[in-house]
VMD Tcl script that draws the C-alpha trace (Angstrom):
set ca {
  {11.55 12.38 -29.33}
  {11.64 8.80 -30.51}
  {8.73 6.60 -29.79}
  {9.83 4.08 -26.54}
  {8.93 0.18 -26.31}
  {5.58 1.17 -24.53}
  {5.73 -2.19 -22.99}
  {8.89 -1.32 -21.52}
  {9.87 -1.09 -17.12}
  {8.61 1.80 -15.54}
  {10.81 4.05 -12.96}
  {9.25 5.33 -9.57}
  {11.22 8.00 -7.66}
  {10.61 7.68 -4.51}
  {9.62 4.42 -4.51}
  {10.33 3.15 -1.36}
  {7.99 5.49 0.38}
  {4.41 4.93 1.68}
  {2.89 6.30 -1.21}
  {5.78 5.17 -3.53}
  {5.45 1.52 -2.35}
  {1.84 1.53 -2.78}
  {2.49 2.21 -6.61}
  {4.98 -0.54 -6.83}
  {2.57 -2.63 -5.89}
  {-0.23 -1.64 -7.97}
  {2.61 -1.63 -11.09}
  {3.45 -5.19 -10.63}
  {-0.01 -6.38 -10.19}
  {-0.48 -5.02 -14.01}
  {2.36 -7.13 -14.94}
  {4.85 -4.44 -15.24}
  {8.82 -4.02 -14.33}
  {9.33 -1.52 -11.57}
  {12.43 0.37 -11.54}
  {12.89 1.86 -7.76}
  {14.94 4.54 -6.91}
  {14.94 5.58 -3.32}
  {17.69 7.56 -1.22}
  {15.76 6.19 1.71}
  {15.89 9.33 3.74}
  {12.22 8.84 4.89}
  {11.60 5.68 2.65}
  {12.17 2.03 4.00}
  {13.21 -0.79 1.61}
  {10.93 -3.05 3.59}
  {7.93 -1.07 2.16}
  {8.76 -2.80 -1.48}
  {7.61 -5.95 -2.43}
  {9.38 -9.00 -3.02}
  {9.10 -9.96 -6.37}
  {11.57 -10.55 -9.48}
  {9.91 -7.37 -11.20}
  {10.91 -5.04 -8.87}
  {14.82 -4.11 -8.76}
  {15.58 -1.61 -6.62}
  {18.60 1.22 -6.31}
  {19.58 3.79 -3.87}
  {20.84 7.35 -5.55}
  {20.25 10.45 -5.04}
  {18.15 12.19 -8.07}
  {20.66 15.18 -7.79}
  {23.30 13.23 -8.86}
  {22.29 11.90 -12.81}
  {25.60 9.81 -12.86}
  {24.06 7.65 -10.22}
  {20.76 6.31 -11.99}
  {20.59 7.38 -15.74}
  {21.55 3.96 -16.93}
  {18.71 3.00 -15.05}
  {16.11 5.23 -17.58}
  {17.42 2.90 -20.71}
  {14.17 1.76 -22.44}
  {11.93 3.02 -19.57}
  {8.29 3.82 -20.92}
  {7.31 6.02 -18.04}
  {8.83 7.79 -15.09}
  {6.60 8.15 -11.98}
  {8.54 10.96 -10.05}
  {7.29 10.57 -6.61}
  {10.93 11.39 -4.56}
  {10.81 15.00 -2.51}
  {11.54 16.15 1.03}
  {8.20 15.17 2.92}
  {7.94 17.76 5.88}
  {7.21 21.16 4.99}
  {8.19 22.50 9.05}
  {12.28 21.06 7.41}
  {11.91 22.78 4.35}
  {11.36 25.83 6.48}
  {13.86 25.59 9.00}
  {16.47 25.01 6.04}
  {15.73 26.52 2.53}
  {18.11 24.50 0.90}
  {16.05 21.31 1.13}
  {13.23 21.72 -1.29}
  {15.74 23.57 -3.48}
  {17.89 20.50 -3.83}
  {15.64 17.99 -3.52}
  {12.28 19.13 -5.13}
  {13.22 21.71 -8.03}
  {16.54 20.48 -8.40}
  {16.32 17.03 -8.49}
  {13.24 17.57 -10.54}
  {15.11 18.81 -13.24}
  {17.94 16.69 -13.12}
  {15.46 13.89 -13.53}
  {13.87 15.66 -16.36}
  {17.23 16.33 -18.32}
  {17.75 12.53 -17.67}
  {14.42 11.72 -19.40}
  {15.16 13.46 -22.18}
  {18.40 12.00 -23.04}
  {17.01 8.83 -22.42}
  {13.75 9.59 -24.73}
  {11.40 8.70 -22.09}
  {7.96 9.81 -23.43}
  {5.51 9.68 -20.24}
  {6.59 11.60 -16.62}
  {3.63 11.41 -14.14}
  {4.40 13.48 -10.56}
  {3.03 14.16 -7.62}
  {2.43 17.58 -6.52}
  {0.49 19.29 -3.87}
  {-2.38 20.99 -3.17}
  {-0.03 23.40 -0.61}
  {0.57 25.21 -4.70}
  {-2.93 26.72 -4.09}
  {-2.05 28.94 -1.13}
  {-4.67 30.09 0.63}
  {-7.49 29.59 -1.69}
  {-10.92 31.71 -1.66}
  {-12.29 29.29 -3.67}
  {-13.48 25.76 -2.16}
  {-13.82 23.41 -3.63}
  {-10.53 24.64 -5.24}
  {-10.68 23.62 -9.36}
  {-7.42 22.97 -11.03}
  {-7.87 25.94 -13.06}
  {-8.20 28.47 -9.85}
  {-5.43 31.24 -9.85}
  {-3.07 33.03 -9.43}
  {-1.09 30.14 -7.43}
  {0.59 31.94 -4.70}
  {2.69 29.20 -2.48}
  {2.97 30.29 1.53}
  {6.00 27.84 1.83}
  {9.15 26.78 0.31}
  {7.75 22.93 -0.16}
  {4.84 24.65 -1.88}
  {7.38 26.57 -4.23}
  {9.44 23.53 -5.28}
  {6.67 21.87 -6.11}
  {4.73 24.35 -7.99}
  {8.38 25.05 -9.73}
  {8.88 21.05 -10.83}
  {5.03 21.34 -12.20}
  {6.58 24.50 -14.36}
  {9.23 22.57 -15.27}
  {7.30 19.58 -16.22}
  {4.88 21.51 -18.24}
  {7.95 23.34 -20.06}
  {9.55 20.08 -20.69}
  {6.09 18.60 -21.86}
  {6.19 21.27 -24.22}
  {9.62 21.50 -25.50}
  {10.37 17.96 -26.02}
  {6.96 16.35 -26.75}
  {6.91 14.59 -23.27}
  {3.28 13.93 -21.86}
  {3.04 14.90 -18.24}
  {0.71 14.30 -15.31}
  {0.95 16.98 -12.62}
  {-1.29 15.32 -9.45}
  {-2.33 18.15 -6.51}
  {-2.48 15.84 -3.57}
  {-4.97 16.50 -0.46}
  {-3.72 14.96 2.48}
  {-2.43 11.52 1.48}
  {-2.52 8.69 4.24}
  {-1.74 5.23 5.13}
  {-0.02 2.82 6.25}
  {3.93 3.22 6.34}
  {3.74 7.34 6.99}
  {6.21 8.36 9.03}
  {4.99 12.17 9.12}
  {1.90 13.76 9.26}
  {-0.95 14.30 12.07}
  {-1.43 10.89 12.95}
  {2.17 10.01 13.25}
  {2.42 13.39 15.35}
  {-0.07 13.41 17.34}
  {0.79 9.60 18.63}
  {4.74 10.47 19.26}
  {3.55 13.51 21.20}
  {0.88 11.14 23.29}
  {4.14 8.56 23.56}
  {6.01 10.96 25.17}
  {3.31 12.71 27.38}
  {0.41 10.66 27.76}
  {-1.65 12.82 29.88}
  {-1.54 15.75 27.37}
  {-2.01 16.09 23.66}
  {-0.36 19.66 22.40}
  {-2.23 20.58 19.38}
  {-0.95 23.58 16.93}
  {-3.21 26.42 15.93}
  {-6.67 26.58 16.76}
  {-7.98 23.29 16.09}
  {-10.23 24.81 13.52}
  {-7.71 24.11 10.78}
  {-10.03 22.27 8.02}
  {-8.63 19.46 5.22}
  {-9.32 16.55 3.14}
  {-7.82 13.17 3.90}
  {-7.27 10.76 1.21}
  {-6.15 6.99 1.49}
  {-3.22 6.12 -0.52}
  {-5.13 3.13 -2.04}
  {-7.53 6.14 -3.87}
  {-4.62 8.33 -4.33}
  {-3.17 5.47 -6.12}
  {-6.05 4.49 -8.05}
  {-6.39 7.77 -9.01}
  {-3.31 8.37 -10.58}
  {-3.26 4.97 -12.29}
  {-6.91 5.39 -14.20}
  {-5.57 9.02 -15.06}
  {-2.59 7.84 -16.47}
  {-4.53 5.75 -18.84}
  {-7.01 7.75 -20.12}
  {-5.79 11.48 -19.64}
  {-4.17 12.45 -22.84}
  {-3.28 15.82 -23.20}
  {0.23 17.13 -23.66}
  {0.05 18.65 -19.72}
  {-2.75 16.95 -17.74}
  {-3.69 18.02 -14.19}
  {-5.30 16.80 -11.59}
  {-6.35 17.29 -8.00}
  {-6.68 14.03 -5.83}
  {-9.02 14.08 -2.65}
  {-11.67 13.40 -0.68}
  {-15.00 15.57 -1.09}
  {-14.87 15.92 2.41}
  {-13.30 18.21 5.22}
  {-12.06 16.89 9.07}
  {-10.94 19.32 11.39}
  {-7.86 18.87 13.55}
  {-9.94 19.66 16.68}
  {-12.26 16.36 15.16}
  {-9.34 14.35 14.77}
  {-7.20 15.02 18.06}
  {-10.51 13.72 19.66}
  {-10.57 11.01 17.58}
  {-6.84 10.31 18.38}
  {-7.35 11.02 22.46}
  {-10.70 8.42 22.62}
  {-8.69 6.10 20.66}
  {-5.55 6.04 23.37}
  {-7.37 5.78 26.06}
  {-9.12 9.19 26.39}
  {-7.51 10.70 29.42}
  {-5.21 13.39 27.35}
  {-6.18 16.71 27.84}
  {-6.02 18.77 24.54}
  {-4.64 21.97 24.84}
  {-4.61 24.52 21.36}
  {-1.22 26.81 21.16}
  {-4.00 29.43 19.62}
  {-3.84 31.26 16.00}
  {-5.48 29.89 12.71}
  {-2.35 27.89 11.65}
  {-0.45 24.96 12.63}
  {2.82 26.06 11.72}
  {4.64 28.54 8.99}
  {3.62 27.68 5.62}
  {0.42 25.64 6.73}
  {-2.65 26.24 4.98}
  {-5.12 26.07 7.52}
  {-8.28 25.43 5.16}
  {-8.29 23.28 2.18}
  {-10.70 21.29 -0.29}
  {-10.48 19.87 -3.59}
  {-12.37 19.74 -6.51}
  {-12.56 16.46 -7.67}
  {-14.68 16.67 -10.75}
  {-11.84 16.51 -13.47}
  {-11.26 12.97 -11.89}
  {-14.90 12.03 -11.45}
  {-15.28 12.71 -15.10}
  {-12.86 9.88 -15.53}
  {-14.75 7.82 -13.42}
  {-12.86 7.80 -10.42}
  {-14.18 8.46 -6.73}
  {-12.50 7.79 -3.52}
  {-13.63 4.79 -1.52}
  {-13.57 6.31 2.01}
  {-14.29 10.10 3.37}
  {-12.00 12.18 5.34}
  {-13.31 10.84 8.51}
  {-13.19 7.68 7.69}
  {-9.59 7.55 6.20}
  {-8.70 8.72 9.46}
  {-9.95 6.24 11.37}
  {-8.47 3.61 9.22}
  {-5.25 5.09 9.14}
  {-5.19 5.51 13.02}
  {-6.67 1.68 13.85}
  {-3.76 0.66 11.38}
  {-0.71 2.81 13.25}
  {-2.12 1.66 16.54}
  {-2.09 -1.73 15.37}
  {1.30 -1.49 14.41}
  {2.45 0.24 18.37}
  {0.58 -2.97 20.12}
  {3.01 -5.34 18.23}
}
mol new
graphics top color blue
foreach p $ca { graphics top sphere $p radius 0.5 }
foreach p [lrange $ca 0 end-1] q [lrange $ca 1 end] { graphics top cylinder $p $q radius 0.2 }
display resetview
């Protein structure tokens, strides 16, 4: 591989997204030109910022023919694009296929004609499966995925790391907890508020309520990936990206009822998971990214209550 303009614009898939946005941001605050590519099937174009380094495109990452120009001179690719909702991947198996593995590689062949030297993505922590150990290290095996949005992304981190390998690329794989923030669309928050919408007097809550995770704010989650970026230097480097802290969705339903009011009754549909494919108990290790000196601003508690003062915020207007 040739060696790129490292000064050159940088591409974000799934850039228009709450996470993907976030980035932008952060980019252009370094004083760097932000390639967007978005098929804005959960993403909003009124996430991005305004600015004259940020030029945006819709495509779909499937189709090469439709952005590969834009990968000319690119220093790095941040590949954040993929189907958000594990429950759709589920009812359809076609839609991680396409859009996670596939369009993961189609991105990757893409890179590599275009000499790109530096992909950074973001995974999941869902690649674990159920883990026995907690908190889970990157190293922990053997990865067993309990859904088909696990899969794909466990798959593109295989493909990444082959790629890395093959054609001297440097990759960062990043294992998100929970991310949230403003601008998500999906998730417990968003859920849990539609359901109260549309039945005020009764909040339906899957599983058990004993269902255990970390919560991370996509400020850290961004943070995180930035300082990692710049100092992580291996070939393959791999990260996981949470809070050191557990919530449970029993503690956050009551969080969500006393925040609306408090008159919902909470009623548990029973059973230790939310839904096929969910993994009902999860925390990271952090340490590979405290070694770097990183460490998230706000617990899982309290990026929860952030994120739900923020949404609520956002229904009074």
């Amino acid at each position: 591989m040739t060696s790129a303009d490292p000064t050159g614009p940088f591409l974000v898939t799934g850039g228009a997204g709450a996470i993907g946005s976030q980035l932008v941001r952060a980019l252009i605050e370094r004083g760097r030109d932000v390639r967007v590519i978005d098929n804005l099937s959960s993403g909003s174009r009124s996430f991005l910022p305004t600015s004259p380094r940020v030029s945006f495109s819709a495509a779909d990452l499937r189709r090469p023919a439709e952005y590969e120009p834009l990968l000319r001179g690119v220093s790095q690719v941040w590949h954040l694009a993929a189907n958000p909702d594990i429950r759709k991947g589920t009812a359809d198996p076609t839609v991680d296929l396409e859009n996670g593995t596939l369009a993961t590689f189609h991105l990757l062949e893409a890179v590599r004609r275009n000499d790109v030297p530096h992909v950074l993505y973001s995974s999941s922590s869902v690649v674990y499966g159920q883990a026995t150990v907690f908190p889970t290290p990157e190293g922990y095996g053997p990865l067993c995925p309990e859904s088909l949005y696990a899969a794909s992304k466990l798959a593109s981190e295989a493909l990444l790391s082959a790629y890395a390998h093959s054609y001297g690329i440097r990759v960062h794989l990043f294992r998100f907890a929970n991310i949230i923030g403003p601008g998500m669309g999906h998730g417990i928050l968003p859920d849990f508020l539609a359901k109260l919408r549309k039945e005020p007097t009764r909040l339906e809550v899957l599983g058990d309520g004993r269902q255990a995770k970390s919560y991370l704010r996509t400020e850290d989650c961004v943070g995180g990936m930035l300082l990692a970026g710049d100092r992580a230097r291996e070939r393959v480097n791999i990260f996981n990206l949470g809070a050191a802290d557990q919530i449970t969705v029993r503690e956050i339903a009551q969080k969500v009822v006393a925040a609306t009011g408090g008159h919902a009754r909470v009623d548990y549909t029973g059973g230790s998971r939310g839904w096929t494919g969910d993994v009902p108990v999860q925390l990271l290790s952090i340490e590979r990214m405290r070694a770097l000196g990183w460490a998230p601003r706000w617990t899982s508690a309290e990026a929860i209550d952030k994120t739900l003062a923020e949404l609520l915020a956002v229904e009074s207007h």
